[in-house]
C-alpha positions as CSV (number, residue, x, y, z in Angstrom):
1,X,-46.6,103.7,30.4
2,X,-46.7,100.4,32.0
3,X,-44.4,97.8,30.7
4,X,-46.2,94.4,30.7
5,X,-45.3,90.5,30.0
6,X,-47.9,87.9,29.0
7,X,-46.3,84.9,30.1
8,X,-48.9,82.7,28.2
9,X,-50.7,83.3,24.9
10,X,-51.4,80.8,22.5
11,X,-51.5,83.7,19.4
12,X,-50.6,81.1,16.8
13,X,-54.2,79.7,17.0
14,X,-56.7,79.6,14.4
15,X,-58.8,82.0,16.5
16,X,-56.4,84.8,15.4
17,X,-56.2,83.7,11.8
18,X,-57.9,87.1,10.4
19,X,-55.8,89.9,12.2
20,X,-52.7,88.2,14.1
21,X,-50.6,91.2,13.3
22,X,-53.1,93.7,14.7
23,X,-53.6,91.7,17.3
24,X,-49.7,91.3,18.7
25,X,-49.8,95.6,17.5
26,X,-52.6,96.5,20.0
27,X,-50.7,94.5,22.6
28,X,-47.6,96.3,22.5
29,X,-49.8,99.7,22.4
30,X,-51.6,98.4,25.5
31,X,-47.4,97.8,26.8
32,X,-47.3,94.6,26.7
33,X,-43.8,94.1,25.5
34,X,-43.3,90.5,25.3
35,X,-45.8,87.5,24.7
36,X,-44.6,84.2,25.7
37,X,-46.3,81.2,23.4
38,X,-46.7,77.7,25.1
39,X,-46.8,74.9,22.5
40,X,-49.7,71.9,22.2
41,X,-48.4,69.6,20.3
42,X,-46.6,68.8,16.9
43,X,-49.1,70.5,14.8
44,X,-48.9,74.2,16.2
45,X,-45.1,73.8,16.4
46,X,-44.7,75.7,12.8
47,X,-47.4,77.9,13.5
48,X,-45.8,79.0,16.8
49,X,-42.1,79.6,15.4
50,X,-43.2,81.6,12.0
51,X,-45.2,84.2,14.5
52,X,-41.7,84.0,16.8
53,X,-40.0,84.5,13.3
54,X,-42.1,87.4,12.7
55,X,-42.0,89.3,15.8
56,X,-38.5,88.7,16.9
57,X,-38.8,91.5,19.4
58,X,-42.1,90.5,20.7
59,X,-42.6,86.3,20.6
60,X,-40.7,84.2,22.4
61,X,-41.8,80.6,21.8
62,X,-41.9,77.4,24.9
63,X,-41.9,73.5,23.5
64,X,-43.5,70.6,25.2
65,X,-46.7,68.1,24.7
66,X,-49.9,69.5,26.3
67,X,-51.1,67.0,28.5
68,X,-55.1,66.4,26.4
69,X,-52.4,65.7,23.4
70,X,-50.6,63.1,25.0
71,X,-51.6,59.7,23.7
72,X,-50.6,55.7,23.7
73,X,-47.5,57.1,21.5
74,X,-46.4,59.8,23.4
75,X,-42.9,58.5,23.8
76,X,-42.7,58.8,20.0
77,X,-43.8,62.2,20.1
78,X,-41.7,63.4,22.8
79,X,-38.4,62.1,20.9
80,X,-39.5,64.0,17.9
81,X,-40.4,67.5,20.6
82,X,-37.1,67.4,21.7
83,X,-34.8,68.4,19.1
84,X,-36.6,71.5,18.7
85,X,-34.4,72.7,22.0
86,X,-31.3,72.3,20.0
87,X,-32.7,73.9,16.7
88,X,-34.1,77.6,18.5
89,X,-34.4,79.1,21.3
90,X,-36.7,78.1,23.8
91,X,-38.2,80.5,27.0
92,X,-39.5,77.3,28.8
93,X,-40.8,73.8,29.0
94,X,-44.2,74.5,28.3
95,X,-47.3,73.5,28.6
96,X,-46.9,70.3,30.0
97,X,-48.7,68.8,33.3
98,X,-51.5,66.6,33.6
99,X,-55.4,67.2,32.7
100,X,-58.4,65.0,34.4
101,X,-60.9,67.4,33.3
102,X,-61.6,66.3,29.8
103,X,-60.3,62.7,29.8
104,X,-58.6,60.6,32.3
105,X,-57.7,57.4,30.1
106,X,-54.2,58.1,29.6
107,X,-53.5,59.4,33.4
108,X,-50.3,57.2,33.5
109,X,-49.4,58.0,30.1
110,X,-49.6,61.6,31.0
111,X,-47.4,61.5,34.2
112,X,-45.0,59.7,32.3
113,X,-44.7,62.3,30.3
114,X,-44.6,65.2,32.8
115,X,-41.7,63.5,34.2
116,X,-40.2,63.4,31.6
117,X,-40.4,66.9,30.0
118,X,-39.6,67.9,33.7
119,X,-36.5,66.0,33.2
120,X,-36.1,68.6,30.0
121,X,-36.4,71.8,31.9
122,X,-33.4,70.2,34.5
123,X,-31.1,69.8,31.6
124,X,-31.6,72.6,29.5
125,X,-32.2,74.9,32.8
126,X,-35.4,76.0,31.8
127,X,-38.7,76.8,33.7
128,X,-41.3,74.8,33.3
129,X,-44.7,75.6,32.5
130,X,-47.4,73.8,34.4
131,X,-51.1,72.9,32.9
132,X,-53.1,71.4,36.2
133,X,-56.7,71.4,35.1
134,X,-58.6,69.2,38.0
135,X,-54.7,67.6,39.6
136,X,-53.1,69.8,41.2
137,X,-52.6,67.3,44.0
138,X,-51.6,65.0,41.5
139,X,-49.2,67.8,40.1
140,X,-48.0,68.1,43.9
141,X,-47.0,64.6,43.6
142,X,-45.1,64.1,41.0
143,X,-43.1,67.6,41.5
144,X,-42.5,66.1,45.3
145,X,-40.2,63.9,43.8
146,X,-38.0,67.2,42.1
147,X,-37.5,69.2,46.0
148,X,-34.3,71.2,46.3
149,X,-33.2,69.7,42.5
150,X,-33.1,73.6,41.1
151,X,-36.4,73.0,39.1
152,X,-38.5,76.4,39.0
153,X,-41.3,77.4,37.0
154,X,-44.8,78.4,37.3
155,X,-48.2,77.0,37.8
156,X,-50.5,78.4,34.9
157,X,-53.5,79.4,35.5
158,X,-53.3,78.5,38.9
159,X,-56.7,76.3,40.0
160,X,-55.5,75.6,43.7
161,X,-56.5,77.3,46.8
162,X,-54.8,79.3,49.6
163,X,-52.7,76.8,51.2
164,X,-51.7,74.9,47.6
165,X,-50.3,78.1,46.5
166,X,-48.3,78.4,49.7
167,X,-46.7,75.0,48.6
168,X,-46.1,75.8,45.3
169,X,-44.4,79.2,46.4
170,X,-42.4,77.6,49.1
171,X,-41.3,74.7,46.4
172,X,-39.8,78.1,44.4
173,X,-43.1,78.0,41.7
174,X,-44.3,81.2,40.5
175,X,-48.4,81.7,40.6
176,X,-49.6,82.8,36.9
177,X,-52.9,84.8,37.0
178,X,-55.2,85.4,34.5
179,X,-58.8,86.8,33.7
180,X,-60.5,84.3,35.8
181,X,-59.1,86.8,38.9
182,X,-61.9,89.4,37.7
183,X,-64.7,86.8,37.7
184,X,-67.0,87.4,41.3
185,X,-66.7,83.9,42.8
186,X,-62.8,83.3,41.7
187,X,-60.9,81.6,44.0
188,X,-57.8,83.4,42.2
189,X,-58.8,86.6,44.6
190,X,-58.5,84.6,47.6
191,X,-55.4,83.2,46.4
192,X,-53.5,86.8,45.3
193,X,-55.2,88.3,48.3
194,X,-52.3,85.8,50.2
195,X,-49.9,85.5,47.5
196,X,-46.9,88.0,48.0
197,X,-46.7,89.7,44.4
198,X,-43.3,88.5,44.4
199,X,-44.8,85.4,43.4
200,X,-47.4,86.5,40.4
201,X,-47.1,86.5,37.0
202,X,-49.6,87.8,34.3
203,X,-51.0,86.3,31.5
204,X,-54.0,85.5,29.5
205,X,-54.4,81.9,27.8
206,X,-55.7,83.8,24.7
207,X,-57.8,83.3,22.7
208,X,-59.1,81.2,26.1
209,X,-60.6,82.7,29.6
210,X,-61.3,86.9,29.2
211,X,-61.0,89.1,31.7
212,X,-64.0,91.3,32.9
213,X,-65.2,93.4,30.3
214,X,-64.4,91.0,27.4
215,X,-66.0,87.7,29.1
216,X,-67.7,85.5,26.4
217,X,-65.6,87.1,23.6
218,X,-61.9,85.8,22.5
219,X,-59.0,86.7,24.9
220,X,-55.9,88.7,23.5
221,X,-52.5,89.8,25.3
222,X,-53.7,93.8,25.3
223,X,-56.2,92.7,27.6
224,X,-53.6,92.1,30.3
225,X,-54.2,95.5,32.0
226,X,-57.5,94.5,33.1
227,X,-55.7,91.7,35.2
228,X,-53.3,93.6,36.6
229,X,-55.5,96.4,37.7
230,X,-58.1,93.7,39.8
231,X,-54.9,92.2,41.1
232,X,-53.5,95.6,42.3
233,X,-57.7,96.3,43.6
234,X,-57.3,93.1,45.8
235,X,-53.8,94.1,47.3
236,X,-54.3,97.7,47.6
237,X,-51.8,98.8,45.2
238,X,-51.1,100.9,41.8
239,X,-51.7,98.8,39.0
240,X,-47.7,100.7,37.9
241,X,-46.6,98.8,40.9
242,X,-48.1,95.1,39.5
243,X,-46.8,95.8,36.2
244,X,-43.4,96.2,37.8
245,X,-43.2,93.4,39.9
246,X,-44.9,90.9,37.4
247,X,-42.9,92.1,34.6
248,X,-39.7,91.6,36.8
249,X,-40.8,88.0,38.1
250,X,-41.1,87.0,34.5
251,X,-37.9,88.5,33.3
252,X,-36.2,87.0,35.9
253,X,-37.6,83.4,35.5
254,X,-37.7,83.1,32.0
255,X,-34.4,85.1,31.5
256,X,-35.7,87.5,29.1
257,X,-33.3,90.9,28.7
């Protein structure tokens, strides 16, 4: 059986209220070993560490301040994030980055804060976990400033086209693909028809953005087959040979054993 990592799930959400337990189950039956959680913001902290709590083996949780979270007080918030890298265990810096999709009013306010939670994944040698809805030249920007300081990470859900992924890859950022790879139109094929899969990593924003056959229903890590097999259709590989490389890539960068 394939062994497979969803390097972003947010399971702790209310969408999964009813049957959380069955739903991190049919994962691991599907082989998805590990599901890594991203935090939003203070609220879903607890959430996110009790699922961790109960699935030691399976859920390992990320801390940072979603960019739509971040607000006039986000300095406030970030100083009371932070300790949480002291009390557990922590896979990444995750999700920060900056959103102009929904709401561009606190645009400063939000790369203030990217800065600063990159600053977080330099000291505690983490990865970093990047949210670029509508800025990834924006996200270019900012990260221009971090060259050849040891930062790595990955760029989730990856919006960009072919030449923005070459810049993330050559700045040392890992590409994470998701279902919108199996939607016709997706600029994700073009971009993992270029990509080495070196440079891919798996994962499914659940309960957000299914994969073709479950589009218009709620997302869940067992899904992550589905991706795996349209990325090995557009690089003309076994789908065994993108669970291994994926599942490698994400070992590797977010140290898990």
């Amino acid at each position: 059986m394939n062994i497979y990592i969803d390097t972003h799930t947010h399971l702790y959400l209310q969408q999964f209220d009813k049957d959380r337990n069955n739903v991190v189950k049919s994962a691991v039956e599907a082989g998805v070993e590990y599901m890594l959680l991203p935090n939003v913001d203070e609220e879903t902290i607890q959430p996110m560490m009790d699922l961790c709590e109960a699935f030691p083996e399976n859920c390992k949780p990320m801390m940072a301040l979603h960019p739509t979270s971040v607000k006039a007080d986000f300095e406030e918030v970030l100083a009371r994030i932070k300790p949480w890298f002291e009390k557990a265990t922590m896979c990444a810096v995750g999700e920060t980055g900056i959103d102009l999709y929904w709401d561009k009013t606190y645009f400063a306010q939000q790369v203030q804060a990217f800065k600063t939670q990159i600053e977080w994944a330099l000291e505690y040698d983490l990865p970093v976990v990047i949210h670029s809805r509508n800025s990834v030249k924006e996200i270019m920007g900012v990260l221009e400033n971090y060259r050849n300081k040891g930062l790595k990470g990955v760029m989730h859900c990856f919006p960009g086209n072919v030449e923005q992924a070459k810049w993330f890859t050559d700045f040392g950022f890992m590409l994470g693909i998701g279902g919108v790879v199996t939607y016709k139109k997706s600029m994700m094929a073009d971009v993992v028809e270029h990509a080495d899969l070196q440079h891919l990593l798996l994962e499914t924003d659940a309960p957000y953005l299914p994969p073709v056959p479950h589009r218009g229903k709620r997302n869940e890590p067992a899904y992550i087959p589905h991706i795996a097999a349209k990325i090995g259709e557009i690089k003309g590989v076994d789908i065994s040979q993108v669970a291994k490389i994926t599942t490698e890539n994400a070992r590797k960068l977010f140290k898990i054993s």
